[in-house]
TORKOL-4160 file (C-alpha; in steps of 0.2 Angstrom, whole numbers, padded with zeros to 4 digits, m for minus):
410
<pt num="1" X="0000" Y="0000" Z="0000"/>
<pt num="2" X="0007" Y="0017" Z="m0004"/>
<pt num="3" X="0007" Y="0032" Z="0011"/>
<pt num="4" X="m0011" Y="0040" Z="0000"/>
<pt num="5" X="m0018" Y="0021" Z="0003"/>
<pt num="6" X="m0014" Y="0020" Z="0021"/>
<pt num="7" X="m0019" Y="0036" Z="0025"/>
<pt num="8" X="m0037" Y="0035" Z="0017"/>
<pt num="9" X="m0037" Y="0018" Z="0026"/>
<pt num="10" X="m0033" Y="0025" Z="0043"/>
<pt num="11" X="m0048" Y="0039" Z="0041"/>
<pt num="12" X="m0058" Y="0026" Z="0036"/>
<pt num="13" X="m0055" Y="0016" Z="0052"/>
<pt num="14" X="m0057" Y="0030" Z="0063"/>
<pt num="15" X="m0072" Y="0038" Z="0055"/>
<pt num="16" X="m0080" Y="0020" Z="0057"/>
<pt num="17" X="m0079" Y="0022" Z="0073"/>
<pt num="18" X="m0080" Y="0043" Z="0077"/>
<pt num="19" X="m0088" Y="0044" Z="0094"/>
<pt num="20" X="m0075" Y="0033" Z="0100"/>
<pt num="21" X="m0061" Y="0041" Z="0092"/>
<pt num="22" X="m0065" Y="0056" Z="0098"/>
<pt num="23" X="m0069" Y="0050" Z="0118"/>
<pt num="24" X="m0048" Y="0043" Z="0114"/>
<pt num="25" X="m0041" Y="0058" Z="0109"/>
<pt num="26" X="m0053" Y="0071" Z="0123"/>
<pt num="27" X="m0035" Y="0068" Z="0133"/>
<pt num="28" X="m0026" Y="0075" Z="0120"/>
<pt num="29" X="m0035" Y="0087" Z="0119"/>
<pt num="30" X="m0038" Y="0093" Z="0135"/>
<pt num="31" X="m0019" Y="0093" Z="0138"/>
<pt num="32" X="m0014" Y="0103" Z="0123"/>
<pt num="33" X="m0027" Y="0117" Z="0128"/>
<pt num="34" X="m0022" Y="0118" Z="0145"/>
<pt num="35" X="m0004" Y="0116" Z="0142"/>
<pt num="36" X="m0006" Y="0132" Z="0130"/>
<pt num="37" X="m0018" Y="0142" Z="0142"/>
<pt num="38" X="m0004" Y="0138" Z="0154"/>
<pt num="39" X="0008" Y="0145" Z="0148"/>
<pt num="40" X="m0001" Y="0160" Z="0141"/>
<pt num="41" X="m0006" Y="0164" Z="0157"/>
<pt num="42" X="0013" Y="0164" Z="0164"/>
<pt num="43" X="0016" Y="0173" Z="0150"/>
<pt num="44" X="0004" Y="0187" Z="0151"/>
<pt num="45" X="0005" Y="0188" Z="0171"/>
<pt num="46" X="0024" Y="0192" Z="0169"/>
<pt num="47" X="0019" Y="0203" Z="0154"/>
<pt num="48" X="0010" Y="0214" Z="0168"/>
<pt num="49" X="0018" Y="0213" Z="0181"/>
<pt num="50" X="0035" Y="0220" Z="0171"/>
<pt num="51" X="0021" Y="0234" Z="0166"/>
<pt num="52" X="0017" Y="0237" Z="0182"/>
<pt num="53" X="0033" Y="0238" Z="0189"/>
<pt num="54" X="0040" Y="0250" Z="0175"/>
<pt num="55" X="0023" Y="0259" Z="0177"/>
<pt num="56" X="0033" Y="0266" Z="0195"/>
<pt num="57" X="0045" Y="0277" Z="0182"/>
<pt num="58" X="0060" Y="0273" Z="0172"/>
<pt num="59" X="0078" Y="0271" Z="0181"/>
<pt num="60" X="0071" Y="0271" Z="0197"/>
<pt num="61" X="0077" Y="0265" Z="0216"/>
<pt num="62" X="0066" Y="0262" Z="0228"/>
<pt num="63" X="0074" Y="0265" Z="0245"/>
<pt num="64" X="0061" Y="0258" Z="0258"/>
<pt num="65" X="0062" Y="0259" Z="0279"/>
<pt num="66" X="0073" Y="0244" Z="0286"/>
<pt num="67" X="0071" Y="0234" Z="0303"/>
<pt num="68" X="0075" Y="0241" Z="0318"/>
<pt num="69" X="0077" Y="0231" Z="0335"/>
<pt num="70" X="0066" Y="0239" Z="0350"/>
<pt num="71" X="0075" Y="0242" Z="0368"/>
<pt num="72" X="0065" Y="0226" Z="0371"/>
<pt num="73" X="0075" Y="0218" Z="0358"/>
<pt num="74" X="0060" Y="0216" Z="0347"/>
<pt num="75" X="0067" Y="0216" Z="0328"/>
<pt num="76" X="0051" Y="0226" Z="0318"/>
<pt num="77" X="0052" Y="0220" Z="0298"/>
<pt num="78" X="0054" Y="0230" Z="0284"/>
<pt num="79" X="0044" Y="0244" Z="0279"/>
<pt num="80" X="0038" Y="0245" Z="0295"/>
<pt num="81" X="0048" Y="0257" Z="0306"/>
<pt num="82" X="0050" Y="0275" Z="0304"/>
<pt num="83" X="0070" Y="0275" Z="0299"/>
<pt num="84" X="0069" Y="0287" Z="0283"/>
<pt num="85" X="0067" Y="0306" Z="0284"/>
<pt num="86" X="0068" Y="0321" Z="0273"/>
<pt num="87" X="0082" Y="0326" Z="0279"/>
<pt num="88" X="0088" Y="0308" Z="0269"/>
<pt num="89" X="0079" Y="0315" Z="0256"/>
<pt num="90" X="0088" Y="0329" Z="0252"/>
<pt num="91" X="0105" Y="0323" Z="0255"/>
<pt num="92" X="0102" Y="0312" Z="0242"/>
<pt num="93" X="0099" Y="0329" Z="0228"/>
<pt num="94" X="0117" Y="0331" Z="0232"/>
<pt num="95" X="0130" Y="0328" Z="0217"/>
<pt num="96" X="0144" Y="0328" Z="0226"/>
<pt num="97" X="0137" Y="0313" Z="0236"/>
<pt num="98" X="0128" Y="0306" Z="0222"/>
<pt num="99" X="0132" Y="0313" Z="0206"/>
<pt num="100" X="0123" Y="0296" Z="0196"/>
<pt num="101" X="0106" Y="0304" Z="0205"/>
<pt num="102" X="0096" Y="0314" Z="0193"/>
<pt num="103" X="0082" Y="0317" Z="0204"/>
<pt num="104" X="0075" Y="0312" Z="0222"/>
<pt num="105" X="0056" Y="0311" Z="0228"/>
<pt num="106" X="0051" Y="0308" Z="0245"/>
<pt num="107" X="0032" Y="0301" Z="0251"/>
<pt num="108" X="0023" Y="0301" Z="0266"/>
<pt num="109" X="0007" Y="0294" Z="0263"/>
<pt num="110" X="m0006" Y="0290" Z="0274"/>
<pt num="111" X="m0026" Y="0283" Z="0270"/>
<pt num="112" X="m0037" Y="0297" Z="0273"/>
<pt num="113" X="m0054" Y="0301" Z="0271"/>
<pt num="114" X="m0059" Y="0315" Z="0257"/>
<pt num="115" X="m0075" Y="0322" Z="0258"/>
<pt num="116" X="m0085" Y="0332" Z="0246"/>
<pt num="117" X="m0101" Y="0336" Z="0251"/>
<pt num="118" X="m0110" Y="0320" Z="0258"/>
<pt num="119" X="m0097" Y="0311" Z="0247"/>
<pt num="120" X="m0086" Y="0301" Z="0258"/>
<pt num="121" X="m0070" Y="0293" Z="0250"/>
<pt num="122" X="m0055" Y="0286" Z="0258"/>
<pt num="123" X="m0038" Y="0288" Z="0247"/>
<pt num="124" X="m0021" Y="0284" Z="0249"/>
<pt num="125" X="m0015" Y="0304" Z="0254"/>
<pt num="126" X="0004" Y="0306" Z="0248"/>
<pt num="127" X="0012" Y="0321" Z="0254"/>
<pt num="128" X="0028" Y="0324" Z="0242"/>
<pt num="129" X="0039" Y="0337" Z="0232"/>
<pt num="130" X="0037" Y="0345" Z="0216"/>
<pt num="131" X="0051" Y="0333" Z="0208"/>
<pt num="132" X="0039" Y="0317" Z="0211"/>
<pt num="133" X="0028" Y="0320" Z="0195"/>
<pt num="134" X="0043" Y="0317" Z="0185"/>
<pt num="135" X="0051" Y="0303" Z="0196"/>
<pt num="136" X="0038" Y="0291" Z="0195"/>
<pt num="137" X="0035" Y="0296" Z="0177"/>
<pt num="138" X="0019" Y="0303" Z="0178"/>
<pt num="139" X="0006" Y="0316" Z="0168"/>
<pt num="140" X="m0007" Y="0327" Z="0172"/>
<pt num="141" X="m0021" Y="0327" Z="0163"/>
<pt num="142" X="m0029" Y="0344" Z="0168"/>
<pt num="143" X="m0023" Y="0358" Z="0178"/>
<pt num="144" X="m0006" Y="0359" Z="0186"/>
<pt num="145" X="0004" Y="0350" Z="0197"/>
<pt num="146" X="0012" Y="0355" Z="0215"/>
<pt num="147" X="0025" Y="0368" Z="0215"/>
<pt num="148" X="0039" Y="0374" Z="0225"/>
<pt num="149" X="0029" Y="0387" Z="0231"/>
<pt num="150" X="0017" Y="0377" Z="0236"/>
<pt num="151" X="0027" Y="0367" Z="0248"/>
<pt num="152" X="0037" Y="0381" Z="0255"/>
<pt num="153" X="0020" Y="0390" Z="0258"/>
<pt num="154" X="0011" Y="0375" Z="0265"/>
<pt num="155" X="m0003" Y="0377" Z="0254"/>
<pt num="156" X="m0019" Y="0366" Z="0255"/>
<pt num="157" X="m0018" Y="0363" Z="0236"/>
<pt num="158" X="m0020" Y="0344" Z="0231"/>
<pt num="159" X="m0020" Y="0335" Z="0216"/>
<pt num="160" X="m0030" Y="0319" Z="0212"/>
<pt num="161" X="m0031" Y="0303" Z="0204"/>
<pt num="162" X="m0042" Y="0302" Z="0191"/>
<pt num="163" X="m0051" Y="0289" Z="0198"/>
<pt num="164" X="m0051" Y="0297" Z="0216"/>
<pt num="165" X="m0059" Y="0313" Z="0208"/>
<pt num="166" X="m0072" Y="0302" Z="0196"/>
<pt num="167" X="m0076" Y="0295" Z="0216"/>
<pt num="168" X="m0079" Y="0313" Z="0223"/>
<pt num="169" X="m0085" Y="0323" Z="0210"/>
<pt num="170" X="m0092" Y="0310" Z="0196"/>
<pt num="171" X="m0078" Y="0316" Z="0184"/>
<pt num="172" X="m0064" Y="0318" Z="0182"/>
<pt num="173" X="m0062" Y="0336" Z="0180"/>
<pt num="174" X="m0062" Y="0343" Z="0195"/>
<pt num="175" X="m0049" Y="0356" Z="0193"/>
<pt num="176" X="m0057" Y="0371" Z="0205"/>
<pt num="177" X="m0069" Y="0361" Z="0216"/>
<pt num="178" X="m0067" Y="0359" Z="0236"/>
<pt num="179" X="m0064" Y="0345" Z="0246"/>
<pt num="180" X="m0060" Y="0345" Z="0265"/>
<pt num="181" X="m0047" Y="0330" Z="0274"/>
<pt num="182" X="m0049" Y="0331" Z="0293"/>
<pt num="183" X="m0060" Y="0346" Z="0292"/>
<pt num="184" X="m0048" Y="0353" Z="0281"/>
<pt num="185" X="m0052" Y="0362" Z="0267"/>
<pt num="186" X="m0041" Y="0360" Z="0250"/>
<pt num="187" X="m0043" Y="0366" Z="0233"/>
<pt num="188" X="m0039" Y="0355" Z="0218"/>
<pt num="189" X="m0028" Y="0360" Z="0206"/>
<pt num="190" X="m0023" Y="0346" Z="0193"/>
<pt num="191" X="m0031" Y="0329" Z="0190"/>
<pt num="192" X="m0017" Y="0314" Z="0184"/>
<pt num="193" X="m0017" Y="0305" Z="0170"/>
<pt num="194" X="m0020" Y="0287" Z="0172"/>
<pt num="195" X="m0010" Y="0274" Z="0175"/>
<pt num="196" X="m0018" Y="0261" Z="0180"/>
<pt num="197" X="m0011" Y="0248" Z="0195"/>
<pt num="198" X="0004" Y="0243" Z="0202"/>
<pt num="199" X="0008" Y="0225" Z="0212"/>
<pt num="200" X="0001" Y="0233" Z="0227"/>
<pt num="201" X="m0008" Y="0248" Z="0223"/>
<pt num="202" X="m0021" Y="0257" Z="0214"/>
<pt num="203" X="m0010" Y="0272" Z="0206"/>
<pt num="204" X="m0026" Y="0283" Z="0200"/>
<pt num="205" X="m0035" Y="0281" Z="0218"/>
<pt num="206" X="m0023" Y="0293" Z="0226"/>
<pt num="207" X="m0021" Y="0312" Z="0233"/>
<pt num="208" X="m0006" Y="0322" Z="0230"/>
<pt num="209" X="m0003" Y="0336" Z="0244"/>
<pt num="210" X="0013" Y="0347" Z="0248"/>
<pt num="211" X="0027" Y="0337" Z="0259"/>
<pt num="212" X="0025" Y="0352" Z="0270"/>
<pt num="213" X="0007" Y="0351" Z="0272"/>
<pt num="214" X="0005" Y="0333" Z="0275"/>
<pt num="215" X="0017" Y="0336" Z="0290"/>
<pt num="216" X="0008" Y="0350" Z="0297"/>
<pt num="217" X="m0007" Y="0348" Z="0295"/>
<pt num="218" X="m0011" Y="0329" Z="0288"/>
<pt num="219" X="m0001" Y="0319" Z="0298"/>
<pt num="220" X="0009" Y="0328" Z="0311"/>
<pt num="221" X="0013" Y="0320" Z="0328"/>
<pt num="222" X="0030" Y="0316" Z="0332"/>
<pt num="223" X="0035" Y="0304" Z="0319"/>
<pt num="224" X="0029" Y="0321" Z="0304"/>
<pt num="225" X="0049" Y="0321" Z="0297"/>
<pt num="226" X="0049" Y="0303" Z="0293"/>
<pt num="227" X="0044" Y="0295" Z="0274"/>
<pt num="228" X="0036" Y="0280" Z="0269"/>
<pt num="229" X="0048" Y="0279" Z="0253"/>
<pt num="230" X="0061" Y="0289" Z="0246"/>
<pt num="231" X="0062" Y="0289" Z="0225"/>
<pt num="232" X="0077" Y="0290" Z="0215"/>
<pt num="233" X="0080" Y="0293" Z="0198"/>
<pt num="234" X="0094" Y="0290" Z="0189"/>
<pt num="235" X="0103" Y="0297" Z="0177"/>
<pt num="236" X="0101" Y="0284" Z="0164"/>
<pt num="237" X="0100" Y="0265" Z="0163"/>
<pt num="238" X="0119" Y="0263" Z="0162"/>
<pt num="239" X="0119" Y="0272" Z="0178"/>
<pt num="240" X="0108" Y="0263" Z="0189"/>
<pt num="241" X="0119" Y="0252" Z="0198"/>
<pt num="242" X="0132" Y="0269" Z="0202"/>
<pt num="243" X="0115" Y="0276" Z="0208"/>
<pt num="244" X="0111" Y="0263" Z="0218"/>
<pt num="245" X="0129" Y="0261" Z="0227"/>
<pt num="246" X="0130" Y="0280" Z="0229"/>
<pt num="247" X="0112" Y="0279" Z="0237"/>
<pt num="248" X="0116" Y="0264" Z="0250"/>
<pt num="249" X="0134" Y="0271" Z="0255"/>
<pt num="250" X="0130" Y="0290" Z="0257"/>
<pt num="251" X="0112" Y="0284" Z="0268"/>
<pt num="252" X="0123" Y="0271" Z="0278"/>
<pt num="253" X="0136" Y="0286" Z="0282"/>
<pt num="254" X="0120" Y="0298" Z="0286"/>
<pt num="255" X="0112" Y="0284" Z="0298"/>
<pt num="256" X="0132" Y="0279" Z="0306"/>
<pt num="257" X="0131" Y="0260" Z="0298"/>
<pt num="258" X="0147" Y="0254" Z="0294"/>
<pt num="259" X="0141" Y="0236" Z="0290"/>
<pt num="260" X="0126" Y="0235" Z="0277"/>
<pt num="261" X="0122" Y="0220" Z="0284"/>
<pt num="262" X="0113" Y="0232" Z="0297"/>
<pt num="263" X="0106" Y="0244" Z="0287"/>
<pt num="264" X="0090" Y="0252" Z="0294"/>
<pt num="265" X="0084" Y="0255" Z="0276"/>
<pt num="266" X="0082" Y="0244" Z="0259"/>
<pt num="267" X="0086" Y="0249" Z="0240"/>
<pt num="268" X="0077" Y="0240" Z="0228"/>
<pt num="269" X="0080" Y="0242" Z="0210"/>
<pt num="270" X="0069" Y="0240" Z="0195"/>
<pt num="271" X="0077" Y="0227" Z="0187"/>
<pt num="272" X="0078" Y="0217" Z="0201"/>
<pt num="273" X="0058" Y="0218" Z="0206"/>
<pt num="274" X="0057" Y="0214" Z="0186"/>
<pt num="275" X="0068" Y="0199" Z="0190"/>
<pt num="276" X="0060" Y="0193" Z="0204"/>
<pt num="277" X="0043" Y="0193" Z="0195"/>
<pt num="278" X="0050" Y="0183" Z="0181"/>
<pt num="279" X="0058" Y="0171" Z="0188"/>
<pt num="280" X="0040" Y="0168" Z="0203"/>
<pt num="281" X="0032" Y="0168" Z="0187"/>
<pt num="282" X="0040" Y="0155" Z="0176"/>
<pt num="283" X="0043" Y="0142" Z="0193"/>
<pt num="284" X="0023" Y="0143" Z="0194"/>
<pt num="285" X="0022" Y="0141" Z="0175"/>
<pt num="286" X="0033" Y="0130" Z="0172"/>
<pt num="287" X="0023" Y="0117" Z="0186"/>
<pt num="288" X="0008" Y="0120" Z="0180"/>
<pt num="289" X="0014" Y="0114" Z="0164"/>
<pt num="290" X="0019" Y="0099" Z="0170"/>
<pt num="291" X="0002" Y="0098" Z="0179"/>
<pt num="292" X="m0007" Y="0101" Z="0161"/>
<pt num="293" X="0004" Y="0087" Z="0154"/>
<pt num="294" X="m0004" Y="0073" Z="0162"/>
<pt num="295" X="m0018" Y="0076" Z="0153"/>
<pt num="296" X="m0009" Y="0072" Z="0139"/>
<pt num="297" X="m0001" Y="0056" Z="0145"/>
<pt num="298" X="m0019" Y="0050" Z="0148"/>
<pt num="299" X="m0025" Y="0053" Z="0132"/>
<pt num="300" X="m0006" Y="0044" Z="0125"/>
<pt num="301" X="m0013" Y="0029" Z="0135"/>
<pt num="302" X="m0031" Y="0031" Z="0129"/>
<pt num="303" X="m0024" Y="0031" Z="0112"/>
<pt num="304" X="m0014" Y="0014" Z="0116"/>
<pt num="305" X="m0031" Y="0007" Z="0124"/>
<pt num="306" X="m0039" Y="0012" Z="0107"/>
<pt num="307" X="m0025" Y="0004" Z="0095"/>
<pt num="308" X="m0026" Y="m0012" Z="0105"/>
<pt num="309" X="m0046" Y="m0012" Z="0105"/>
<pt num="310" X="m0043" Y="m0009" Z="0085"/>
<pt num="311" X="m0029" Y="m0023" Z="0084"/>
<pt num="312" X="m0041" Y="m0036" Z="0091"/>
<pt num="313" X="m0058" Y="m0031" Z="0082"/>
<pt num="314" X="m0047" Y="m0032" Z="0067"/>
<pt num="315" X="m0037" Y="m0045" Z="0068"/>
<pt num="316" X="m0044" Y="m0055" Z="0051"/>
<pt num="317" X="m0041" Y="m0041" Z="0041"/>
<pt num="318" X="m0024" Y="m0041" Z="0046"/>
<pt num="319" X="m0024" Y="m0060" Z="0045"/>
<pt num="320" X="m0030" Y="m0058" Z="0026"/>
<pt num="321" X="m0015" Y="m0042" Z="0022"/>
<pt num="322" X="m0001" Y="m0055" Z="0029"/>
<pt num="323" X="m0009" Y="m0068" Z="0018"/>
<pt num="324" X="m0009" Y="m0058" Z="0002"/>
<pt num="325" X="0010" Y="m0053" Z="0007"/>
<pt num="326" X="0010" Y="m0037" Z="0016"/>
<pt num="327" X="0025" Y="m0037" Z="0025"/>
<pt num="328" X="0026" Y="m0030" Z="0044"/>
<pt num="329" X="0032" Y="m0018" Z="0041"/>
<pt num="330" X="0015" Y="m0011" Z="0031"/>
<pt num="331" X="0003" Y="m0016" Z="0045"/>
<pt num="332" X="0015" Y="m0005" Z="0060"/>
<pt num="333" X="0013" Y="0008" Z="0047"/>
<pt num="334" X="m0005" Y="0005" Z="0046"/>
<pt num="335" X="m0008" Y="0007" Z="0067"/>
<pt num="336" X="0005" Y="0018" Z="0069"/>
<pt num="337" X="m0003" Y="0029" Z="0055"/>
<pt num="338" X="m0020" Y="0029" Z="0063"/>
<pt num="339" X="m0013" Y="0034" Z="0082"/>
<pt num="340" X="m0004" Y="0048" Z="0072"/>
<pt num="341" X="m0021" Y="0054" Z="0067"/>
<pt num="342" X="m0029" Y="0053" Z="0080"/>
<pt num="343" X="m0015" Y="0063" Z="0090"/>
<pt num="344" X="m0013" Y="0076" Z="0076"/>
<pt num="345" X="m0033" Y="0077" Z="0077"/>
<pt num="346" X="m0033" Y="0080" Z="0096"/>
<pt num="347" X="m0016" Y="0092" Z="0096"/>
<pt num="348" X="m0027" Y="0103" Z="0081"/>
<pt num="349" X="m0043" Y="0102" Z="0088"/>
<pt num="350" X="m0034" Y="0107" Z="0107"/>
<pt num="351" X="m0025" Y="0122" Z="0100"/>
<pt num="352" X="m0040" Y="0129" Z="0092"/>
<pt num="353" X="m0049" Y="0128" Z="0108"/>
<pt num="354" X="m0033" Y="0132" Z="0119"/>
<pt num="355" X="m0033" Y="0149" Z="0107"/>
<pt num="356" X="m0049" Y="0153" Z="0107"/>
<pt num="357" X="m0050" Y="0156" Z="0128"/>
<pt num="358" X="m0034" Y="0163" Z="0126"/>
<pt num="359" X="m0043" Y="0176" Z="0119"/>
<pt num="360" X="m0061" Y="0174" Z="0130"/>
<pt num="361" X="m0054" Y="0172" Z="0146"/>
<pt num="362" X="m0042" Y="0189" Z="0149"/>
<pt num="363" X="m0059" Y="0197" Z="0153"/>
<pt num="364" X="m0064" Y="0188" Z="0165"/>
<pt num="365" X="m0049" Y="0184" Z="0174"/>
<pt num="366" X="m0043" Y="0202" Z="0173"/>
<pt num="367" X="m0025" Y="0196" Z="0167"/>
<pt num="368" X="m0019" Y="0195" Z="0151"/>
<pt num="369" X="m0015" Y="0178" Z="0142"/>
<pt num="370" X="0000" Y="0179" Z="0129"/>
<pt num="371" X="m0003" Y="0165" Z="0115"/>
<pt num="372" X="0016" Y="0159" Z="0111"/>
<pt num="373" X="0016" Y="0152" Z="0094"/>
<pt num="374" X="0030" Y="0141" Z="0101"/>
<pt num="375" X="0018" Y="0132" Z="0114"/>
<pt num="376" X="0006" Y="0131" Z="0101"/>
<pt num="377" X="0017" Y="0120" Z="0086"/>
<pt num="378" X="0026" Y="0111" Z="0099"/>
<pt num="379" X="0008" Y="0107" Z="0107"/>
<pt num="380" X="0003" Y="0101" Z="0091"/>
<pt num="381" X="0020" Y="0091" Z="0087"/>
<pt num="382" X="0020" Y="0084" Z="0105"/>
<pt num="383" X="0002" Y="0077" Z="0103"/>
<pt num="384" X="0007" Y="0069" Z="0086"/>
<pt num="385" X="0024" Y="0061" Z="0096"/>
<pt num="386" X="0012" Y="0053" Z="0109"/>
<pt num="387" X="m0001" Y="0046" Z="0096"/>
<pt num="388" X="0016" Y="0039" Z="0085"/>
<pt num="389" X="0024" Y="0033" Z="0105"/>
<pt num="390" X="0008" Y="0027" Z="0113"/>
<pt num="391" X="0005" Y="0018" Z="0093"/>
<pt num="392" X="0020" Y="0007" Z="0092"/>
<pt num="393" X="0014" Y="m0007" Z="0105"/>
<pt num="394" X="m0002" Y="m0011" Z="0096"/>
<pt num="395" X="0007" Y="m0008" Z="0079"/>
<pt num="396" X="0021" Y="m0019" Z="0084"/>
<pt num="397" X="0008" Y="m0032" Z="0091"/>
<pt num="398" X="0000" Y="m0031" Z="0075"/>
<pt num="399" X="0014" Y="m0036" Z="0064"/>
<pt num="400" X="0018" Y="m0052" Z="0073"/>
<pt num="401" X="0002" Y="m0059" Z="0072"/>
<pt num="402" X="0001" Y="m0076" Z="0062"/>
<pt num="403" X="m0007" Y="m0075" Z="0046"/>
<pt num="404" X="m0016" Y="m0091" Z="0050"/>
<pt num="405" X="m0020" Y="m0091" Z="0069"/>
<pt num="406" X="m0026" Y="m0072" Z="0062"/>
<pt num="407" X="m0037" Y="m0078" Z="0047"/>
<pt num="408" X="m0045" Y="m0092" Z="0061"/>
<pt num="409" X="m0051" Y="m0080" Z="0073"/>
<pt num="410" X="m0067" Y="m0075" Z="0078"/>
């Protein structure tokens, strides 16, 4: 038999029997979807999250509160002491000290309540310097941003997210209007562009007030001179890592830590939260995978279950082939042609479906899914390998048959 012969007698043999052709190959299929939804969700999660992440601003440090140990010897984790000030922040402007430092922002954020009218909204306040709007890389929309005047004259200007000022006002034009924060009242005079969320944050549900203001008349007590987070800008990408040694060292010299071992504080850079990210990201992926792959190792044995099934209903037709000289050789090629089929079937059919949620499911799960045509053809070659692997047994078996123990059955 030629490879046109086997073929047509192979799809003839599995459309004789469809509904159990396709109950073999639902394994298969199964597997391949979920193995490329898998990893289109890795994908597209670490898609994101690097999104996010740059989102904060480009060639940007993030210098955060350390631990500090207690007089009762209780070591507090980080982020949650009171070990950065202003005072940090400003040393940090120096180029003498930090020449790589292009800009430095600090924020004191607190969650608040704004209130307009009977509208009651609670935001994340962040009390901060002119230079933060270009630090973490961000626009406004309408009106103006804080000035320097502003923070030296501690006004009660205040600038809002757009989704904080769509929450107070119904719209996000709001530039002019009134809002009170502890009985205070601020005027708003600009309105951010959005920029949607970070890993831990909503970045358009926030208020922007004067450094000087959210000391005084925010916040105050007796912690008012410490920051929640000091930003620094680099100069460029090349000089992120001279930035981030000049920010560690000149900070350790400022708090009298000779070991860094001890700092009170910790820098993070962008590259490494990036490579954080990635690397949680394609752990999880990379098990889910493998979780997705059984599926396709039950329908590999639901194809072998099929082949020998197939084998013994047809065991005088290959009884009758051997008798009229096919050689072994043509009935392996036969089965093993059929369980190719039936795999290429299942991989095709899977990776249709696999790419059509691909597409469906990012709005309902909120996350985007990345189809990588790679998954996909290796999908499609790896169901054909487990129809050709899980096909040689019943082939094999096949062969070896007796043409006249074959042509005596029942």
């Amino acid at each position: 038999m030629s490879w046109g012969e086997t073929l047509a007698t192979g799809w003839h043999a599995i459309r004789a029997h469809s509904m159990r052709s396709l109950l073999t190959v639902l394994g298969i299929l199964i597997g391949i979807a979920a193995v490329i939804l898998t990893v289109g969700l890795g994908l597209g999660t670490q898609k994101d999250v690097s999104a996010q992440i740059s989102s904060l601003g480009s060639n940007l440090l993030i210098v955060s509160p350390g631990s500090t140990t207690s007089s009762a010897g209780v070591r507090g984790g980080f982020g949650s002491s009171t070990t950065l000030t202003t005072s940090d922040a400003s040393a940090l402007t120096s180029k003498t000290a930090a020449p790589d430092v292009e800009a430095v922002a600090a924020e004191k954020s607190s969650s608040e309540s704004l209130v307009n009218g009977d509208t009651n909204w609670t935001s994340t306040v962040v009390g901060t310097t002119p230079s933060w709007l270009d630090v973490r890389s961000r626009t406004v929309a309408q009106g103006r941003f804080l000035t320097a005047a502003d923070e030296t004259d501690r006004t009660t200007n205040i600038v809002l997210g757009s989704e904080t000022a769509t929450e107070l006002f119904g719209s996000p034009r709001a530039v002019g209007r009134t809002l009170t924060i502890n009985d205070v009242t601020f005027t708003v005079v600009g309105v951010l562009e959005p920029a949607g969320s970070s890993s831990s944050d909503n970045l358009d549900d926030t208020a922007v007030v004067p450094m000087s203001t959210m000391q005084n008349t925010i916040v105050g007590g007796t912690t008012r001179t410490a920051v929640s987070t000091i930003y620094v800008k680099a100069v460029g990408t090349d000089e992120i890592s001279a930035a981030y040694q000049e920010t560690q060292q000149l900070l350790l010299n400022l708090h009298g830590i000779t070991d860094a071992d001890d700092a009170d504080f910790t820098v993070s850079s962008q590259d490494a939260l990036v490579s954080t990210a990635t690397s949680v990201y394609r752990t999880l992926t990379v098990l889910l995978t493998g979780i997705a792959a059984l599926s396709l190792l039950v329908g590999g044995i639901g194809v072998m279950n099929i082949m020998l099934v197939s084998v013994t209903e047809r065991t005088r037709e290959i009884g009758l082939r051997k008798a009229l000289g096919a050689p072994p050789v043509a009935i392996r090629r036969q089965f093993l042609t059929e369980a190719s089929v039936l795999g290429l079937g299942g991989g095709l059919v899977g990776a249709a479906l696999g790419i059509a949620a691909a597409k469906l499911l990012p709005s309902v799960l909120d996350s985007s899914i990345v189809v990588s045509p790679t998954a996909v053809v290796g999908s499609i070659v790896i169901a054909v390998g487990i129809g050709l692997v899980f096909g040689v047994y019943p082939a094999v078996r096949a062969a070896r048959l007796a043409p006249i123990d074959a042509l005596r059955s029942e």
